[in-house]
Backbone as CSV, one residue per row, in Angstrom:
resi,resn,N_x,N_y,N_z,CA_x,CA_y,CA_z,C_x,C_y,C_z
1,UNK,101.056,25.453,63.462,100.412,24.155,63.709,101.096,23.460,64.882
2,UNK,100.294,23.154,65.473,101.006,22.520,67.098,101.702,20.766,66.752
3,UNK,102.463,20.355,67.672,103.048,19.053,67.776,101.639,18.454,68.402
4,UNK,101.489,16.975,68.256,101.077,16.187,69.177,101.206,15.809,70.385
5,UNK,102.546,15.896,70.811,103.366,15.617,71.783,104.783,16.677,71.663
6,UNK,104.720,17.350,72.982,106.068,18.149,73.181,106.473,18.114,74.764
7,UNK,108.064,17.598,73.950,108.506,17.959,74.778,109.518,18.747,75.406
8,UNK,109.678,19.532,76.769,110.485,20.077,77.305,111.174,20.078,78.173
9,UNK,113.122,20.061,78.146,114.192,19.564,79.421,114.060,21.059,80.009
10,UNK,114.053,20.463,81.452,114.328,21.792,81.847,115.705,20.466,82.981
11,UNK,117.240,22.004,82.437,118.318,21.292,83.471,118.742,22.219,84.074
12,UNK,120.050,22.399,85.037,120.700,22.555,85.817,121.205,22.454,86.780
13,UNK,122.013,22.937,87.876,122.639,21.950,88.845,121.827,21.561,89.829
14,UNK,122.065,21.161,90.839,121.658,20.670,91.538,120.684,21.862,92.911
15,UNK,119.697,21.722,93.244,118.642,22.640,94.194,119.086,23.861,92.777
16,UNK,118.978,23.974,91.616,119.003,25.099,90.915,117.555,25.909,91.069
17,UNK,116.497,25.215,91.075,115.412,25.591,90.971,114.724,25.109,89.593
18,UNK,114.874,23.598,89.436,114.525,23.253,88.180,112.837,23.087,88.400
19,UNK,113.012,22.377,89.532,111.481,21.603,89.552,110.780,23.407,90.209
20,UNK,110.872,24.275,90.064,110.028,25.610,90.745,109.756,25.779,89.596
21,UNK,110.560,25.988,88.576,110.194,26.626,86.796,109.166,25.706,86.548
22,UNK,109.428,24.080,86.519,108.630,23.079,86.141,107.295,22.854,86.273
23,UNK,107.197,23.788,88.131,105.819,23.920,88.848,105.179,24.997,87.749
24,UNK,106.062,26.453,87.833,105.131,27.337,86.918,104.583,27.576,85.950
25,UNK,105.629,26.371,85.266,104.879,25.777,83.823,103.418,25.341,83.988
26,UNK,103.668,24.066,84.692,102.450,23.146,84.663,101.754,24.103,85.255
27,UNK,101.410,24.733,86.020,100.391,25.715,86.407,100.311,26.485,85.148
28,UNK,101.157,27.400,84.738,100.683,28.105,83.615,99.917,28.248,82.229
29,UNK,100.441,26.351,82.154,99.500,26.217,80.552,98.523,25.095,81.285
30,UNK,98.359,24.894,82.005,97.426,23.482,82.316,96.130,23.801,82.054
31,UNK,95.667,25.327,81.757,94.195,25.488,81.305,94.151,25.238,79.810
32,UNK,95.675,25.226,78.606,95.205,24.707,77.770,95.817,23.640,76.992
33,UNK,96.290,22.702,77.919,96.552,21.377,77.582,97.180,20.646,78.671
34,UNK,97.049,19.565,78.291,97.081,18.491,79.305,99.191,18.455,79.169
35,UNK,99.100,18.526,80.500,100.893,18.470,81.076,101.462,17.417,82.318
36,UNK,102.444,16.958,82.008,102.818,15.859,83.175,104.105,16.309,83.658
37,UNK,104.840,16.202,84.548,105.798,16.289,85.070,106.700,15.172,85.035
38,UNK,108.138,14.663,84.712,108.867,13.689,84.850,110.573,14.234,85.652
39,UNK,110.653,13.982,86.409,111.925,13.828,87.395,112.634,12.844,86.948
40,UNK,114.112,13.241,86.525,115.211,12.502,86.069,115.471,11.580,87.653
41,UNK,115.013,12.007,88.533,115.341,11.590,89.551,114.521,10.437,89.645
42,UNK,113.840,10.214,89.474,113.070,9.091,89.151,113.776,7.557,88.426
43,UNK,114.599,7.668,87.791,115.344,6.913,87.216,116.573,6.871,87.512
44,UNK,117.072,6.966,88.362,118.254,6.778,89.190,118.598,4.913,89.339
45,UNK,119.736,4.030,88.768,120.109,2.814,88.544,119.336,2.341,90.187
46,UNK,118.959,0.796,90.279,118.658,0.647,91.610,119.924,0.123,92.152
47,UNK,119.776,0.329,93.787,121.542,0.147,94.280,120.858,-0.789,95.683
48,UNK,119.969,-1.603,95.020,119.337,-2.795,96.345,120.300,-3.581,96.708
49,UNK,120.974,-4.117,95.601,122.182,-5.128,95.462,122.997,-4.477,96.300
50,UNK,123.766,-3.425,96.875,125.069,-3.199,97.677,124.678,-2.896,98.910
51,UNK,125.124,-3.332,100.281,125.222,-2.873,101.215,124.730,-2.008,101.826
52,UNK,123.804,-1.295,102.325,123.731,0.463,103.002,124.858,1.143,102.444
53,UNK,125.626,1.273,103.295,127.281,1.652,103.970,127.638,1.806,102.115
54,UNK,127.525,1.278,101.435,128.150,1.602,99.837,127.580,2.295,99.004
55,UNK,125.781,2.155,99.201,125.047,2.727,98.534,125.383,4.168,99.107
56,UNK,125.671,4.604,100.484,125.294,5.949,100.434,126.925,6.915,100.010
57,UNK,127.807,6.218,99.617,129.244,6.430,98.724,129.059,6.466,97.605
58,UNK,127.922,6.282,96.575,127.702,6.183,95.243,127.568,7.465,94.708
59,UNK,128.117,7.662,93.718,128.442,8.720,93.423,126.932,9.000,92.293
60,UNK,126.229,9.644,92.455,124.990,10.115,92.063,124.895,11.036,90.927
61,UNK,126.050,12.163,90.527,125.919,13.235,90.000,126.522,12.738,88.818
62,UNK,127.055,11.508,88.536,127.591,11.192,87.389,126.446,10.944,85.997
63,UNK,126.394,10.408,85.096,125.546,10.142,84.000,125.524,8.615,84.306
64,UNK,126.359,8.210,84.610,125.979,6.546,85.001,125.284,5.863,86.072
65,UNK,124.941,7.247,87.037,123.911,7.319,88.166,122.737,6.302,87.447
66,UNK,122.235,6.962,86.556,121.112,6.861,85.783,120.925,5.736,84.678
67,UNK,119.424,5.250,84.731,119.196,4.234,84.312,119.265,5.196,82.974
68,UNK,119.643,5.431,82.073,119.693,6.424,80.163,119.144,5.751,79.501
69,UNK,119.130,4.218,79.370,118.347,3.618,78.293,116.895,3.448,78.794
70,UNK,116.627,3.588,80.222,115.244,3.671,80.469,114.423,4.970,80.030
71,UNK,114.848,5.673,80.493,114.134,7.335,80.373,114.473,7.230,79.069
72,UNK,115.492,7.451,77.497,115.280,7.542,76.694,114.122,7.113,76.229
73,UNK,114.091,5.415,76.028,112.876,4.333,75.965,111.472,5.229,76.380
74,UNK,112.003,5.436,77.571,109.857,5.925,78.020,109.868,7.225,77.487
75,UNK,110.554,7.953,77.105,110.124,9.397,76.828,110.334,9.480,75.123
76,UNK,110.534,8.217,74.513,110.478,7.812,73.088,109.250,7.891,73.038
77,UNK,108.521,7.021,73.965,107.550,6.186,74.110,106.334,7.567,74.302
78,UNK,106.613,7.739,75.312,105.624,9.482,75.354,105.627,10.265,73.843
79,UNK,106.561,10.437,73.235,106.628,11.204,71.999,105.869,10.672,71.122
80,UNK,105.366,9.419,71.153,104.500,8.555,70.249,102.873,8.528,70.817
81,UNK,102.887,9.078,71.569,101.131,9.071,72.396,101.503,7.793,72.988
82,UNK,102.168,7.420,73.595,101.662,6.206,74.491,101.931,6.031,75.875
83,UNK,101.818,5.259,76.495,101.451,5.086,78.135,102.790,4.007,78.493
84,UNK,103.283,4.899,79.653,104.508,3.977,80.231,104.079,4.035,81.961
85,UNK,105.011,3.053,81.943,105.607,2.433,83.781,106.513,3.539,84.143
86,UNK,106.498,4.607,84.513,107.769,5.732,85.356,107.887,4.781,86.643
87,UNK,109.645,4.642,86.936,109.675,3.958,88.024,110.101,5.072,89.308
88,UNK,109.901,4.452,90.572,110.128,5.472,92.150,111.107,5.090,91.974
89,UNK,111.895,6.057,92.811,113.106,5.706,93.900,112.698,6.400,95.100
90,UNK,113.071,5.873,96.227,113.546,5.967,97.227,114.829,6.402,97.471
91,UNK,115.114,7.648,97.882,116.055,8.564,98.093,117.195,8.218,99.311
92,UNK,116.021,7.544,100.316,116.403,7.400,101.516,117.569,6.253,101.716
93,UNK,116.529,5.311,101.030,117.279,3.619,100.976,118.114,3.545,99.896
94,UNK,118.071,4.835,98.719,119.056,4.681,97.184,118.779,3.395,96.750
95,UNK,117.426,2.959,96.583,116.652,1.873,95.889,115.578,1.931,94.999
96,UNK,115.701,1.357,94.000,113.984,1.632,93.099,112.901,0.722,94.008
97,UNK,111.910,1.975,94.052,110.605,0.800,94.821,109.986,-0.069,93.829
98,UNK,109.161,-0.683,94.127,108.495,-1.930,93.401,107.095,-1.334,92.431
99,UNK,107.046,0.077,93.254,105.816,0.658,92.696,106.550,1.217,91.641
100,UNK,105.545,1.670,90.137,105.630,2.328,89.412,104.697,3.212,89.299
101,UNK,104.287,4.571,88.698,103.476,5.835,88.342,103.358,5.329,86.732
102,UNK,101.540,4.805,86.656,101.570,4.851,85.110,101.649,6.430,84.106
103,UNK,102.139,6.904,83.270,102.350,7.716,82.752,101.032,7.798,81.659
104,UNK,100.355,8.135,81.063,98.993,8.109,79.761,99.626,9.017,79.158
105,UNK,99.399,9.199,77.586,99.561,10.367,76.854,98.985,11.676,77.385
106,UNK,100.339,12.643,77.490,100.080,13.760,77.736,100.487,14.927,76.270
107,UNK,99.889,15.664,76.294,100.176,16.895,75.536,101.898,17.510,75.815
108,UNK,102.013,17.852,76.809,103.132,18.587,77.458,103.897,17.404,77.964
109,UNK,105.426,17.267,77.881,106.038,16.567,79.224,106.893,17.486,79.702
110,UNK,107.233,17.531,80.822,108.084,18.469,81.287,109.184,17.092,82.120
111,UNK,110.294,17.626,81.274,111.171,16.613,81.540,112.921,17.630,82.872
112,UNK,112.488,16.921,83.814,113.984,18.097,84.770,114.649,16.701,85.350
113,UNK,116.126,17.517,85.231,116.615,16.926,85.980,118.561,17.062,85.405
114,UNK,119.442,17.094,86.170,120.526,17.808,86.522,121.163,17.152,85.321
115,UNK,121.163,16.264,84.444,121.558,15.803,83.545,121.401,15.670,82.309
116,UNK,120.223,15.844,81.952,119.264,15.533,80.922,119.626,16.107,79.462
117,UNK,120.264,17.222,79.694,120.904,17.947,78.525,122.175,17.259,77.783
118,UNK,122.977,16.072,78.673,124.278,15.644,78.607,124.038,14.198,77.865
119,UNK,122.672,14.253,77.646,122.449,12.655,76.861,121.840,13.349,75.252
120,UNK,122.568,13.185,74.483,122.235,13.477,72.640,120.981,13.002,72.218
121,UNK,120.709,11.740,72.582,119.516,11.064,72.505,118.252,11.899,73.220
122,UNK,118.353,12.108,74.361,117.620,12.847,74.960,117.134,14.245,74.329
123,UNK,118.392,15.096,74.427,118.094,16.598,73.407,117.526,16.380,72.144
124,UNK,117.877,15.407,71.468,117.107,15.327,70.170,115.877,15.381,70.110
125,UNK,114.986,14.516,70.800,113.619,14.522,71.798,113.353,15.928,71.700
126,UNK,113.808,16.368,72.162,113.344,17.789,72.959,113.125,18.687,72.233
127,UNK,111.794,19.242,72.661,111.431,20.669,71.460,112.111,22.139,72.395
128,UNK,112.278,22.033,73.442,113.033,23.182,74.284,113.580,22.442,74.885
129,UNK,114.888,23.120,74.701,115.809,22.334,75.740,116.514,24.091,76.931
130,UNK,116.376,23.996,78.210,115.894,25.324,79.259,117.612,24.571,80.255
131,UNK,118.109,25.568,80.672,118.976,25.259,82.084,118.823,26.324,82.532
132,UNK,118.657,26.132,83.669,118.645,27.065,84.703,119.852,27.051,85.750
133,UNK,120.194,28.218,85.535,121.672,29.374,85.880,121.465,29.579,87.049
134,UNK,122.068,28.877,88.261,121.848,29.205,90.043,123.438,29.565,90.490
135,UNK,123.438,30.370,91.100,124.761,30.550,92.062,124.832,29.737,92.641
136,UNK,126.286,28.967,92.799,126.899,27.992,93.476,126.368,27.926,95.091
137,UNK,126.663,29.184,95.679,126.689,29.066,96.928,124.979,29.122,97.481
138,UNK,123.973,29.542,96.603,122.531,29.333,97.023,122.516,28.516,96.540
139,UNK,122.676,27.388,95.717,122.149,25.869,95.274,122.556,25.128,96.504
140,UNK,124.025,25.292,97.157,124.600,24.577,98.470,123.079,24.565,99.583
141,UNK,122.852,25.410,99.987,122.381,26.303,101.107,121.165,25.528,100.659
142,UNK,120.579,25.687,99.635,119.116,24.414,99.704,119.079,23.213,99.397
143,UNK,120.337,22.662,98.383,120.417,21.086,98.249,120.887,20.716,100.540
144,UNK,121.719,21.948,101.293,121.273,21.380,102.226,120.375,21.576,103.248
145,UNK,119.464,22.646,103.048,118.309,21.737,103.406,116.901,21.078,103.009
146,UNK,117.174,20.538,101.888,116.272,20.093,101.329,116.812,18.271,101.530
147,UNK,118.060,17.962,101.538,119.071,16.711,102.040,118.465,16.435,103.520
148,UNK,118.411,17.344,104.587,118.357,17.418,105.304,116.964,17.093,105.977
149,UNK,116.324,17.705,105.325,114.425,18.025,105.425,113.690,16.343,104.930
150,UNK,114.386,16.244,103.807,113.869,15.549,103.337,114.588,14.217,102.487
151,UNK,115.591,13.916,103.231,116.329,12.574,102.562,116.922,12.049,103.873
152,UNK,116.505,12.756,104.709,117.354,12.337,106.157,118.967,11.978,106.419
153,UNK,119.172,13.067,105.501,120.695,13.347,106.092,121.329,14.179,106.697
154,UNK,122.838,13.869,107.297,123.365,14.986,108.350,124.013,16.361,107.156
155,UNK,124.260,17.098,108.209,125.093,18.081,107.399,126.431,17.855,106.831
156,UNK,126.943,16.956,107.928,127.907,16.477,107.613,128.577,15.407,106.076
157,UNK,127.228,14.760,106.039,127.255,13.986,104.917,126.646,14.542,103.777
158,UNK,126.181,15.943,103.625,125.701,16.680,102.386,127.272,17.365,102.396
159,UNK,127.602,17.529,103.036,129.004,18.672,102.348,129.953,17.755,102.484
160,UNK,130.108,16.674,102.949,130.793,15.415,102.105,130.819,15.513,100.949
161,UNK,129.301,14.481,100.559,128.665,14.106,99.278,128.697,15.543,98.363
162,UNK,129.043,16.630,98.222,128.976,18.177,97.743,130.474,18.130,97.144
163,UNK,131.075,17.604,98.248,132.776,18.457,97.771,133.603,17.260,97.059
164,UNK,132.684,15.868,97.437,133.791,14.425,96.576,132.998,14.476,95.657
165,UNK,131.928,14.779,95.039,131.221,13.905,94.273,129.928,15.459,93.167
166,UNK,129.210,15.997,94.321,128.583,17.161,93.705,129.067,17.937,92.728
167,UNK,129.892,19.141,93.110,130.597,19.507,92.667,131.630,19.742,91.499
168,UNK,132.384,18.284,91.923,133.665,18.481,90.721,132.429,17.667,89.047
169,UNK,131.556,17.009,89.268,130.046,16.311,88.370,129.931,17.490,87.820
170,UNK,129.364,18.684,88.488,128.799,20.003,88.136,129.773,20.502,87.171
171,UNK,131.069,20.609,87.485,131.918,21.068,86.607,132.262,20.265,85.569
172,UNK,132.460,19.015,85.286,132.414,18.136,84.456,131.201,17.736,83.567
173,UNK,130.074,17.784,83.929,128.806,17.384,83.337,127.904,18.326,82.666
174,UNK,127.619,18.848,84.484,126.166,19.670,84.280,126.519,21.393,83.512
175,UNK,127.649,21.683,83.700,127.762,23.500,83.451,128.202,23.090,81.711
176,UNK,129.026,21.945,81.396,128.972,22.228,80.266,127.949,22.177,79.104
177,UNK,126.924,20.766,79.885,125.693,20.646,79.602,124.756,22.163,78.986
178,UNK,125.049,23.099,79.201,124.551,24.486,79.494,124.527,25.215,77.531
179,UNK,125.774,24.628,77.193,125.366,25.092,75.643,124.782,24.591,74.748
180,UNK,124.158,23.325,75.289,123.308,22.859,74.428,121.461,23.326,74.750
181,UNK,121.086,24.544,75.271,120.582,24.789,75.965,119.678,26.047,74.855
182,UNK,118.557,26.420,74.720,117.903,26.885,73.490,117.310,28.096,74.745
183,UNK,117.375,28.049,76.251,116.988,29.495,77.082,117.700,28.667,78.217
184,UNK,118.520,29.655,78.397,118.971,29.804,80.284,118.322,30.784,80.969
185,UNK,117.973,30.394,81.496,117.416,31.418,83.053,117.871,31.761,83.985
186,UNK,118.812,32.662,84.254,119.598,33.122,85.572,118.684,32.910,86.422
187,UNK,118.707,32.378,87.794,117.865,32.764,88.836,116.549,31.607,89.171
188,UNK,116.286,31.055,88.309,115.588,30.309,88.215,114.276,30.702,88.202
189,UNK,113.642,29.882,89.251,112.097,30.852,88.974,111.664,32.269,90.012
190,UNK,113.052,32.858,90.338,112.541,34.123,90.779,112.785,35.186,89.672
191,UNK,113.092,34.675,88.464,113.728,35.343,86.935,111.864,35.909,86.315
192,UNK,111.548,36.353,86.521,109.652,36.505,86.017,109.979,36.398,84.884
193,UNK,110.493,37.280,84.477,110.945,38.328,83.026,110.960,36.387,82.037
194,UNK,112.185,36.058,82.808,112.850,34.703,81.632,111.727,33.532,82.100
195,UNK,110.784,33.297,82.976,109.881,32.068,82.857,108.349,32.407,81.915
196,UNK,107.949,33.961,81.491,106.818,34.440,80.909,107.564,34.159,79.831
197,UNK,108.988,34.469,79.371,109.299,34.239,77.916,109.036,32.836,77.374
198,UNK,109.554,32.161,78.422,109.418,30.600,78.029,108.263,30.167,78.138
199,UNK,107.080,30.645,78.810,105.515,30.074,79.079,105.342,30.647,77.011
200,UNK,105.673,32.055,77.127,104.834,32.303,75.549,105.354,31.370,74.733
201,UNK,106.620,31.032,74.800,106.793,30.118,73.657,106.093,28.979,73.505
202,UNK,106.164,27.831,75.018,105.355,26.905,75.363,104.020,26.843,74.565
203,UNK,103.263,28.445,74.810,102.369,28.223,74.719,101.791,28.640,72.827
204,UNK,103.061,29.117,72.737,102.877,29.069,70.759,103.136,27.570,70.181
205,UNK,103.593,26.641,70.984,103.837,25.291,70.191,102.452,24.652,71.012
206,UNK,102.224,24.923,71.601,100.564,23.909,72.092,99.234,24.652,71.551
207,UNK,99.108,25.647,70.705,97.931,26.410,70.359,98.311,25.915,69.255
């Protein structure tokens, strides 16, 4: 007998390849139920209040990055059939925009993002809880250029922000984050073998 509402974390470090698994999901079951996507990144504290010059020193990879009582709240709120405010950020400016994405009851949520496993409240939520297993040195190589491409930063200030702040987070947060974890996926979504395992399951709790 299916849930009403399910949901699933997908974590790991940082450019792991969370949001690629996330894509093949939502493509995979979207012919038989309705699925939304939610980015932890999305809820990132707003940092309008400080300076430029401070905001871009903020240390991001921590758990206090993050607004926790918001995303708990709205993804409570999803688990109940109901409709929330998901707020933007702006990556660029490290500010919440003014706009929000209304959220409607979905069937599926697909919940990613480099932390998500490290909040109790959160995992409890969760009907799969997924991390995805990336080599250190290919997560570098696309968090920089994906920093680069698309947050408009130098190289210089991604392997900054990597070696004060990325990094030693990853080892503190996100890798231990990893045993609370019900499928790891080496590789992320070039793993076929480990994202068909996780679509069948997906798709035994939504039938």
């Amino acid at each position: 007998m299916s849930k009403p509402h399910i949901l699933i974390g997908i974590a790991g470090g940082t450019a792991s390849g969370k949001t690629s698994v996330a894509n093949l999901i939502y493509e995979g079951v979207q012919d038989c139920q309705e699925v939304v996507m939610i980015a932890q990144d999305s809820y990132y504290a707003d940092l309008s209040h400080l300076p430029p010059a401070e905001r871009a020193l903020h240390n991001f990879d921590h758990p206090d990055a993050f607004d926790a009582d918001l995303l708990f709240e709205q993804m409570s709120a999803g688990m109940r059939g109901e409709s929330f405010e998901m707020p933007t950020y702006d990556h660029k400016t490290h500010s919440r925009k003014p706009e929000t994405v209304t959220i409607t009851p979905h069937k599926v949520f697909l919940l990613e993002g480099i932390l998500i496993l490290s909040d109790p409240r959160l995992r409890e939520l969760m009907d799969i809880r997924v991390f995805i297993d990336t080599d250190a040195d290919v997560r570098l190589i696309r968090r920089l250029r994906r920093d680069i491409k698309e947050r408009a930063r130098t190289v210089d200030s991604v392997l900054e922000q990597y070696e004060r702040y990325v990094m030693p987070m990853h080892h503190q947060f996100v890798e231990p984050s990893k045993r609370h974890a019900d499928i790891v996926i080496p590789h992320g979504a070039e793993n076929k073998v480990g994202v068909d395992l996780l679509m069948t399951k997906i798709r035994a709790l939504t039938t």
